[in-house]
C-alpha positions in Angstrom: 46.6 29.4 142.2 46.6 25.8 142.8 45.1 23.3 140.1 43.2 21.5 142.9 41.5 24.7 144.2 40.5 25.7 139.8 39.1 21.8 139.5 36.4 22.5 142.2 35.1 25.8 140.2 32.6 25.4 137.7 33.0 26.6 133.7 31.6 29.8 134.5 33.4 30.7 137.3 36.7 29.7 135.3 35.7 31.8 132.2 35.6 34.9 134.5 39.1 33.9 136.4 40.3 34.2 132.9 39.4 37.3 131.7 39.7 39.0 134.9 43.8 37.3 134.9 44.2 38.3 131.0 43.1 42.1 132.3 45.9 41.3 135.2 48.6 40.5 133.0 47.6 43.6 130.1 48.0 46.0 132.9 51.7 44.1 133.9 52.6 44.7 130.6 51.7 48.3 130.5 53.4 49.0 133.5 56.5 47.1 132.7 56.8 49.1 129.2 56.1 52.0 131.4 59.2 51.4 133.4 56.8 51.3 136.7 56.6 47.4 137.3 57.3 47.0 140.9 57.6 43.4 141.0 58.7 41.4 137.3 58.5 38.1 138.8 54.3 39.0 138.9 54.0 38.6 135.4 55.2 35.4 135.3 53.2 33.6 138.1 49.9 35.6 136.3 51.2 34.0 132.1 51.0 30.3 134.6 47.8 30.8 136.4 46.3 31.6 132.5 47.4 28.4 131.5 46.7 26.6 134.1 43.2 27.8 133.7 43.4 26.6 130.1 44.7 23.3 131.1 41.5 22.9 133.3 39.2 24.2 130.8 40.1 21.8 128.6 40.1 18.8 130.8 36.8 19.5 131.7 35.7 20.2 127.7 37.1 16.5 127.3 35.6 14.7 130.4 
């Protein structure tokens, strides 16, 4: 995800990015305790987009 493209999304829209990207990166975890992760470098570009989320969240709480 790109900052620019989570700046031109509202609150709500945000919010739901969130939880739906916290679900993402339970389910990583699972799999990678599992032994079945595929692809590690995944859970790291999902732990960025979460706080890049934050990042925006908080900008806009501020503005």
């Amino acid at each position: 995800m790109i900052a620019s493209e989570l700046r031109q999304k509202t609150k709500v829209e945000l919010n739901a990015l969130l939880l739906e990207k916290g679900q993402e990166q339970f389910n990583l975890r699972m799999q990678k305790g599992t032994g079945q992760l595929s692809r590690p470098d995944q859970v790291k570009k999902v732990r960025r987009d979460i706080a890049r989320i934050h990042t925006i969240l908080n900008e806009m709480a501020s503005a």
